[in-house]
RODO-2510 file (C-alpha; in nm, 4 decimals, decimal comma):
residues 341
     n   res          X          Y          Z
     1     x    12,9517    -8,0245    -2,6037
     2     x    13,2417    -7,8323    -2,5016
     3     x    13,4936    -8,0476    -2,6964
     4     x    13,2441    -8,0199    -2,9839
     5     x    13,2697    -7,5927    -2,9483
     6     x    13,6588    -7,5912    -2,9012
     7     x    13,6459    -7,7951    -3,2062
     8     x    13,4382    -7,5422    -3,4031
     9     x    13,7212    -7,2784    -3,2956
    10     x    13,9549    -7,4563    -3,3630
    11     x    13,9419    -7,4979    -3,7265
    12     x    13,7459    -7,3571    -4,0527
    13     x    13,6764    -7,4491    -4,3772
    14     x    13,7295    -7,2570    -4,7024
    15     x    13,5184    -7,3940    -5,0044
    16     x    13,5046    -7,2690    -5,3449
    17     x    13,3178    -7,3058    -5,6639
    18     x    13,5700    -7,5648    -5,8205
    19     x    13,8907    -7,7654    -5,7472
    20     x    14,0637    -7,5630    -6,0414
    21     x    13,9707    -7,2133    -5,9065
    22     x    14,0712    -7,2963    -5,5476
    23     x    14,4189    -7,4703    -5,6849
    24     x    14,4972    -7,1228    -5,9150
    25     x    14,4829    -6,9410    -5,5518
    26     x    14,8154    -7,1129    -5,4461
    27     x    15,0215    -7,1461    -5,7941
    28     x    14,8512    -7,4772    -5,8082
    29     x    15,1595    -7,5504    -5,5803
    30     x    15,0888    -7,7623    -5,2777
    31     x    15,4195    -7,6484    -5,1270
    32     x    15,2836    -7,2866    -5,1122
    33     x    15,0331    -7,4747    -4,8334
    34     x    15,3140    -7,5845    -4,6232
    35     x    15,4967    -7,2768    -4,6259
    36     x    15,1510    -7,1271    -4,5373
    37     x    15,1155    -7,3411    -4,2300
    38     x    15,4463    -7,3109    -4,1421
    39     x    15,4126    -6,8711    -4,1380
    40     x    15,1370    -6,8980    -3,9451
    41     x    15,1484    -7,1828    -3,7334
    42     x    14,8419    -7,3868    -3,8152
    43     x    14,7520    -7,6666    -4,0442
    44     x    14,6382    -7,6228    -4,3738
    45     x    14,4690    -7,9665    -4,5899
    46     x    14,2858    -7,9417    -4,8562
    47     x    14,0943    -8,1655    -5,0738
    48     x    13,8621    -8,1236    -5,3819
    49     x    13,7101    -7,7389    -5,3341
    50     x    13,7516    -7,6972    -4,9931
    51     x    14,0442    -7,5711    -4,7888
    52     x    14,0916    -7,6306    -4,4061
    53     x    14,2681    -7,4517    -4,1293
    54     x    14,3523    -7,5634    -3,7807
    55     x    14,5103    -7,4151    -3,5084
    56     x    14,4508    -7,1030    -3,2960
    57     x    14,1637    -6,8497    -3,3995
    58     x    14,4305    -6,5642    -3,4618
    59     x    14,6398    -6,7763    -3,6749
    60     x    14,2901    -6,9070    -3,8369
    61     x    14,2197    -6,5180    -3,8596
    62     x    14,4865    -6,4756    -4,0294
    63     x    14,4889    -6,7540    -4,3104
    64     x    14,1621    -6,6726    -4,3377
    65     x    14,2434    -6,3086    -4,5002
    66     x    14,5367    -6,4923    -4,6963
    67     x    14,2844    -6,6369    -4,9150
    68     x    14,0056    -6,3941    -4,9174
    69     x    14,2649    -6,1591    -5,0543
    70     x    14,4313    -6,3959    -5,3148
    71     x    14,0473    -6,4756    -5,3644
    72     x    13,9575    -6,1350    -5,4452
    73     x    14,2516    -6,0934    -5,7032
    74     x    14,2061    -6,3856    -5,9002
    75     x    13,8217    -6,2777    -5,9545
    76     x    13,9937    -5,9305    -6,0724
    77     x    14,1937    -6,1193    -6,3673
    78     x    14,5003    -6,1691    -6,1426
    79     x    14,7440    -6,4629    -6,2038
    80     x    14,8671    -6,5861    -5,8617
    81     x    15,2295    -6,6835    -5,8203
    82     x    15,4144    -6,8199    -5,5210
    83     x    15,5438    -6,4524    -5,5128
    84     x    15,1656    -6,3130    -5,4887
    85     x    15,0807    -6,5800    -5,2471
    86     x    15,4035    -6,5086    -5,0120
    87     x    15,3264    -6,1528    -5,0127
    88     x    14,9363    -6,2013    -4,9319
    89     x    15,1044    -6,3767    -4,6355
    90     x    15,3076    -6,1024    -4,5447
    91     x    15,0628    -5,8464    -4,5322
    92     x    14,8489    -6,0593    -4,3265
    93     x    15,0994    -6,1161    -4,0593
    94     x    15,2099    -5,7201    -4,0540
    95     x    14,9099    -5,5593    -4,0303
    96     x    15,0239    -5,3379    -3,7538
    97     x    15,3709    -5,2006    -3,9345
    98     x    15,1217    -5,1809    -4,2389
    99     x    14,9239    -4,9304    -4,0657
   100     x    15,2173    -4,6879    -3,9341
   101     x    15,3362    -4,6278    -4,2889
   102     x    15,2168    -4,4127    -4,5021
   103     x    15,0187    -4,6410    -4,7188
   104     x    14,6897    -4,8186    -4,5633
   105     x    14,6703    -5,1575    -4,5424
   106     x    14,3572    -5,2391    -4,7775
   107     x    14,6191    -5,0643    -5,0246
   108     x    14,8597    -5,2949    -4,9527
   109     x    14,6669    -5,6338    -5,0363
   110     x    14,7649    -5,8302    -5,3172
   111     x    14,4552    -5,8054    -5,4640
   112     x    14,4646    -5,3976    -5,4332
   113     x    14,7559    -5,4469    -5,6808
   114     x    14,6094    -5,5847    -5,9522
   115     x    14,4056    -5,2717    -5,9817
   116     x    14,7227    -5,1098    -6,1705
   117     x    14,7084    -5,2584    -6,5029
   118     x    14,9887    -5,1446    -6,7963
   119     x    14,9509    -5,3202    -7,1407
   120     x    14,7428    -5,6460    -7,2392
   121     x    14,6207    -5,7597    -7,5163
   122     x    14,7123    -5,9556    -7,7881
   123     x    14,7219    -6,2817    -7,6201
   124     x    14,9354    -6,0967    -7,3628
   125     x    14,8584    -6,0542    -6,9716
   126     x    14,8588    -5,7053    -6,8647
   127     x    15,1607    -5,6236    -6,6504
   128     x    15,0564    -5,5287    -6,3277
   129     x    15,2844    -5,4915    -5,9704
   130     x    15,4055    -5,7242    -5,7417
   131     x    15,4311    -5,5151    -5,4080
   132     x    15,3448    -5,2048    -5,2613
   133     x    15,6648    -5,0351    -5,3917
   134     x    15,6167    -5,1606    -5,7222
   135     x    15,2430    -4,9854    -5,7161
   136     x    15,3849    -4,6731    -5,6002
   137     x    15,6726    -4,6881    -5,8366
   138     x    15,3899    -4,6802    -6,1612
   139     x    15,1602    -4,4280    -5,9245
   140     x    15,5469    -4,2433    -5,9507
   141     x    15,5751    -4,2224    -6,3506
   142     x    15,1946    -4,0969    -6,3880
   143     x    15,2540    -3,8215    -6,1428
   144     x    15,6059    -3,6944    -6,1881
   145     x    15,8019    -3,6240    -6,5236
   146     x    16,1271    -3,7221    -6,4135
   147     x    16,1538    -4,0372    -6,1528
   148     x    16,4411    -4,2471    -6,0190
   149     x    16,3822    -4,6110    -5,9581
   150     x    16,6672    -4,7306    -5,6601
   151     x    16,7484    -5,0468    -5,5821
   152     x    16,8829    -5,4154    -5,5735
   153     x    16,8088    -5,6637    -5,8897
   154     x    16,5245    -5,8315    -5,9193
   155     x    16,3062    -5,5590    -5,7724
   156     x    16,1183    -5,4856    -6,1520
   157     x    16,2394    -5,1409    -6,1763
   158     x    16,3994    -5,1893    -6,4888
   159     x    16,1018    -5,4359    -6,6405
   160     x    15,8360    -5,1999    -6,5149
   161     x    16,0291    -4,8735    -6,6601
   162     x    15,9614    -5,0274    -6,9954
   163     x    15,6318    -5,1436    -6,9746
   164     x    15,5522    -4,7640    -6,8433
   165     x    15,7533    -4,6581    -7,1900
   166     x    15,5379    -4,9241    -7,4043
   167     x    15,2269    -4,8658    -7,2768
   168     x    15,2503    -4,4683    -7,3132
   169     x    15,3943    -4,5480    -7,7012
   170     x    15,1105    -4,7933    -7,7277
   171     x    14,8226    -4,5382    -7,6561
   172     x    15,0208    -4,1997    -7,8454
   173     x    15,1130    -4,0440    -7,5611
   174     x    15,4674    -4,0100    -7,6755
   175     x    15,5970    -4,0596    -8,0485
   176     x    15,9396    -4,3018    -7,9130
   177     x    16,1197    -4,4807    -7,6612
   178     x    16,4973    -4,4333    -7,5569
   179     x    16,7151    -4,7134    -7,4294
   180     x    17,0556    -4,6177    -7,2688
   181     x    17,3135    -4,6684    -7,0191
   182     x    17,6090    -4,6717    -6,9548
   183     x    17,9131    -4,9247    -7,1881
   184     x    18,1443    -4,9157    -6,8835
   185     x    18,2324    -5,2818    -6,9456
   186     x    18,3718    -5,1727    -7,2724
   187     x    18,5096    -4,8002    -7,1420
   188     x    18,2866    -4,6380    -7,3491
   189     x    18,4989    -4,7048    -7,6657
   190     x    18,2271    -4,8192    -7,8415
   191     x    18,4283    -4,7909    -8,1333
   192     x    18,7027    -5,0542    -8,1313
   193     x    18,3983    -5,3104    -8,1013
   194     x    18,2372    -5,4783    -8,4400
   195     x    17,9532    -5,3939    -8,5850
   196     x    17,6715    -5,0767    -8,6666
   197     x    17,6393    -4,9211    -8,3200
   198     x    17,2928    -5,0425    -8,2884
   199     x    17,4468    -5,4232    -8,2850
   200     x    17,7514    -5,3061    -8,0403
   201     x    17,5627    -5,1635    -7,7490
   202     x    17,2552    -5,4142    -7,7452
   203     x    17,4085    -5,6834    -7,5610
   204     x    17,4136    -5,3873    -7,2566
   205     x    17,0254    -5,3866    -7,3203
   206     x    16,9474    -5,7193    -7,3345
   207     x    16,7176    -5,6662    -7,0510
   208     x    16,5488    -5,3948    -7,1440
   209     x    16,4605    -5,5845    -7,5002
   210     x    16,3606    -5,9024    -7,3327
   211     x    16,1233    -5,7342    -7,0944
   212     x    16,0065    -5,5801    -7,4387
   213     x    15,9846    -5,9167    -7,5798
   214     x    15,7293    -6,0906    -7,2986
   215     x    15,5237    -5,7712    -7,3635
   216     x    15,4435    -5,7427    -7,6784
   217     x    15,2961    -6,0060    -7,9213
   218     x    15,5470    -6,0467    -8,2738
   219     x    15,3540    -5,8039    -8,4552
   220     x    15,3584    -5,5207    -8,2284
   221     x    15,7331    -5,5596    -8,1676
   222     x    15,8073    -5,5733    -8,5728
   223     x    15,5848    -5,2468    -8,6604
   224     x    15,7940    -5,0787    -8,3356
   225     x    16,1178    -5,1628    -8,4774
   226     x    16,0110    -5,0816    -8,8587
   227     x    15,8983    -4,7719    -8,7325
   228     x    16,2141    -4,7033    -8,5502
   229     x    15,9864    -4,6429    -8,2120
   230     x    16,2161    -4,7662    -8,0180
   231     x    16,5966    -4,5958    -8,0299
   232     x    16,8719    -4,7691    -7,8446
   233     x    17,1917    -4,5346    -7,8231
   234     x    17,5450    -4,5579    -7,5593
   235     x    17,4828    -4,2951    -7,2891
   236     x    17,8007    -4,0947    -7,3903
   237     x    17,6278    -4,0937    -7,7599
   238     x    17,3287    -3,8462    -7,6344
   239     x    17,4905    -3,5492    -7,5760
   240     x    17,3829    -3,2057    -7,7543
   241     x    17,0266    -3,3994    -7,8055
   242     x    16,6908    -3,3090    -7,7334
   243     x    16,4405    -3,5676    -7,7052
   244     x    16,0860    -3,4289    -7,7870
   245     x    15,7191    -3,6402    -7,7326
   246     x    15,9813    -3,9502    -7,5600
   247     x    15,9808    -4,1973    -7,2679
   248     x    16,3783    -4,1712    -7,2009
   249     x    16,5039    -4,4924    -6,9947
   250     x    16,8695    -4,4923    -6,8334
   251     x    16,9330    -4,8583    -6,7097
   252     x    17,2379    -4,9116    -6,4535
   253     x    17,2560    -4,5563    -6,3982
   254     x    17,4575    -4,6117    -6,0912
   255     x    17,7271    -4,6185    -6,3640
   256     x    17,6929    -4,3112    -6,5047
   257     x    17,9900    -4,0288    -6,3965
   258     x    17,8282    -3,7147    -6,2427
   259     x    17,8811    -3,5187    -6,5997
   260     x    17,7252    -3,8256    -6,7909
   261     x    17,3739    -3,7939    -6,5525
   262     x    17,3955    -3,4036    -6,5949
   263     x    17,3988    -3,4229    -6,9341
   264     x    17,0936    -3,6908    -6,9508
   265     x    16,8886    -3,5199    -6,7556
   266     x    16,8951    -3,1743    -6,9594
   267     x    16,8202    -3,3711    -7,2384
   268     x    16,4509    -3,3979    -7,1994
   269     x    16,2273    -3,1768    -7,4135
   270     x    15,8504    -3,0865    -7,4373
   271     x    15,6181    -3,3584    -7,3703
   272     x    15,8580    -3,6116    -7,2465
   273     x    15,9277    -3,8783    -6,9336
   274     x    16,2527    -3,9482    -6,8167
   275     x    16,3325    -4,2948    -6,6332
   276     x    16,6576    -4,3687    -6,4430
   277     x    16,6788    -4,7343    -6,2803
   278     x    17,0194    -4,8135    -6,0642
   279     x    17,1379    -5,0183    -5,7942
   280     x    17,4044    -4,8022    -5,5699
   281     x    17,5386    -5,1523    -5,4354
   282     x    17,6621    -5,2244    -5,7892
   283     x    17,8642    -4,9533    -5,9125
   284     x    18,1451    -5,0784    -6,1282
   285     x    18,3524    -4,7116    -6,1957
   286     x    18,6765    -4,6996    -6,0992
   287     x    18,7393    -4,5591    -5,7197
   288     x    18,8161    -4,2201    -5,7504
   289     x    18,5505    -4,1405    -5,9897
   290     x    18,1683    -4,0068    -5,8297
   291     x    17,8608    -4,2246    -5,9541
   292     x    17,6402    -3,9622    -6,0683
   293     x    17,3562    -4,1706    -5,9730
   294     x    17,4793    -4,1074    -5,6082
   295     x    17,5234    -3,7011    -5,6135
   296     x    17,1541    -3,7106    -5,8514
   297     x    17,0155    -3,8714    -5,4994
   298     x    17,1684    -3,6115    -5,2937
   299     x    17,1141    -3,2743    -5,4740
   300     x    16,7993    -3,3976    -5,6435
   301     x    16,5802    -3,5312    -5,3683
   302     x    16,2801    -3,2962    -5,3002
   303     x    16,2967    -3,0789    -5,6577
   304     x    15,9545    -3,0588    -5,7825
   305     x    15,8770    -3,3014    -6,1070
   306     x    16,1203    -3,5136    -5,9392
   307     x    16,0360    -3,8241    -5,7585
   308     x    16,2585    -4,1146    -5,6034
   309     x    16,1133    -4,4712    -5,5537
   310     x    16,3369    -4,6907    -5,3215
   311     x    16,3007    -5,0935    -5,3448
   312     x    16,4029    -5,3087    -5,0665
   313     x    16,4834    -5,6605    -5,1162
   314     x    16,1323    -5,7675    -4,9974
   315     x    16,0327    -5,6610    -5,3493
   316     x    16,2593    -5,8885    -5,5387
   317     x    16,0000    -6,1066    -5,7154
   318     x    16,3184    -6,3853    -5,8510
   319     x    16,3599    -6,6233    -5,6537
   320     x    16,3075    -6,6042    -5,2675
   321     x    16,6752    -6,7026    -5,1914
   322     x    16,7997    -6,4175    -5,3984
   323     x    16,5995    -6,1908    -5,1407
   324     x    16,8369    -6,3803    -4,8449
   325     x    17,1717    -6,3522    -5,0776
   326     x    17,0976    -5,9758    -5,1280
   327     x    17,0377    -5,9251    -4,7292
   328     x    17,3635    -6,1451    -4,6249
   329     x    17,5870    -5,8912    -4,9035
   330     x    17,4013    -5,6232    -4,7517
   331     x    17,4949    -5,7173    -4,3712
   332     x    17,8337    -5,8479    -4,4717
   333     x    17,9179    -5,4703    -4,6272
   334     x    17,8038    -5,3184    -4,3440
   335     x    18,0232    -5,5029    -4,0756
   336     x    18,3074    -5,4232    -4,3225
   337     x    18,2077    -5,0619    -4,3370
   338     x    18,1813    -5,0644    -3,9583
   339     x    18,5110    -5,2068    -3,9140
   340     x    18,6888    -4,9792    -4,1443
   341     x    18,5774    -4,6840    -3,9281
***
């Protein structure tokens, strides 16, 4: 009897309507299991619709709400990856640092995130975010005019800043998009390169017209570009511009020289969003000249309309050992910083 009760404990079983539905809650990727077990220290088998874990009842406890949140998302119209499914562990094994920031932890579910939805249609998923900073990133743009997007690659910043800018263009709320940033492979001489200057600065916004690209379906992206909805320009090619009814987008703005991010910034007009993604671990300007990115984040901080959304490299949703390259760059500049003092 008391083996049978310590049994009963000691495990639980998950079951679900189908084999297919309960696969789609871990990428339909066994190894996402094992990593599970591994997190949280218990056994995980499954077979047909059912899922079982064994081990302690906290660990239980806490596999448990892995799956009743991934659960919950999928019946929402989420797509789980292994990214969804690593981050449903995470907030399942931080509750407590959950709860001492500033967000609550229902908030930080997975499936709380799939209640931001941008674009969809067309045979195309709606874009929705990945992490908590992601969500408050998009919670950001709807709320604040001008807003800074900081951080490593990989985080979405730059592939969320356009589907912001395509879904407002998609529903009228502005009239065109602007793509810019800063040529500072080329020096800005723009001119000495072949070609119209549409054709010369697009390979610097490849990524902006690929994230375009797995947005929109062929039609929408032809009527844009008939239309000319979508401008693409050098940054030192907008000054003595104002940009009316526009979602303005400055990628790599850690490149930028302080007069270069004045000047963008004063070029919004009426009715308009302004977007600046950067990554102050990657600027490429020579030494003695001042990212403007850098003194925007210092003197800029705090102004009203203004908002700053930092990414960490828990929010890069590439690859997870791009998360561990970024953190051993990260340590390995700081013990060189530390040693030059």
């Amino acid at each position: 009897m008391i083996g049978s009760w310590l049994q009963v404990m000691a495990d639980k079983i998950i079951e679900f309507e189908s084999p297919h539905f309960l696969h789609s809650l871990f990428a339909d990727d066994l190894g996402m299991l094992k990593e599970m077990g591994e997190k949280l220290g218990i056994t995980v088998t499954t077979r047909d619709a059912w899922v079982k874990l064994e081990g302690n009842e906290e660990s239980i406890s806490a596999g448990q709400a892995v799956f009743a949140d991934l659960e919950k998302a999928r019946r929402r119209g989420g797509a789980i990856t292994p990214h969804s499914f690593r981050y449903a562990m995470k907030a399942a094994t931080t509750m407590s640092e959950i709860k001492e920031s500033t967000v609550n932890s229902e908030s930080a579910k997975v499936s709380e995130l799939f209640d931001t939805r941008l674009l969809g249609g067309g045979g195309k998923p709606a874009v929705t975010p990945r992490t908590k900073n992601q969500r408050d990133y998009i919670a950001s743009l709807n709320s604040h005019d001008v807003v800074f997007g900081i951080g490593p690659a990989g985080t979405g910043k730059t592939y969320l800043a356009m589907a912001y800018a395509l879904d407002l263009l998609k529903n009228r709320q502005i009239d065109r998009i602007m793509l810019t940033r800063p040529a500072v492979e080329a020096g800005e001489a723009l001119g000495f390169l072949p070609g119209a200057l549409e054709e010369k600065v697009l390979p610097y916004l490849r990524p902006l017209y690929d994230a375009m690209n797995d947005m929109l379906d062929g039609t929408e992206a032809v009527r844009f570009a008939e239309n000319n909805l979508i401008e693409i320009a050098p940054l030192a090619y907008m000054r003595g511009r104002t940009l009316n009814r526009a979602c303005v987008i400055l990628d790599e703005a850690q490149n930028a020289s302080r007069e270069q991010m004045l000047m963008f910034l004063t070029r919004m007009g009426e009715e308009s969003k302004c977007i600046v993604t950067g990554d102050p671990s990657q600027i490429d300007l020579r030494p003695k000249k001042k990212s403007g990115l850098l003194e925007a984040m210092s003197l800029l901080d705090g102004i009203d309309g203004v908002s700053f959304v930092r990414f960490e490299r828990e929010d890069v949703v590439r690859h997870p050992v791009v998360a561990r390259i970024i953190e051993a760059y990260e340590q390995g500049r700081e013990e060189s910083e530390a040693q030059e003092k």
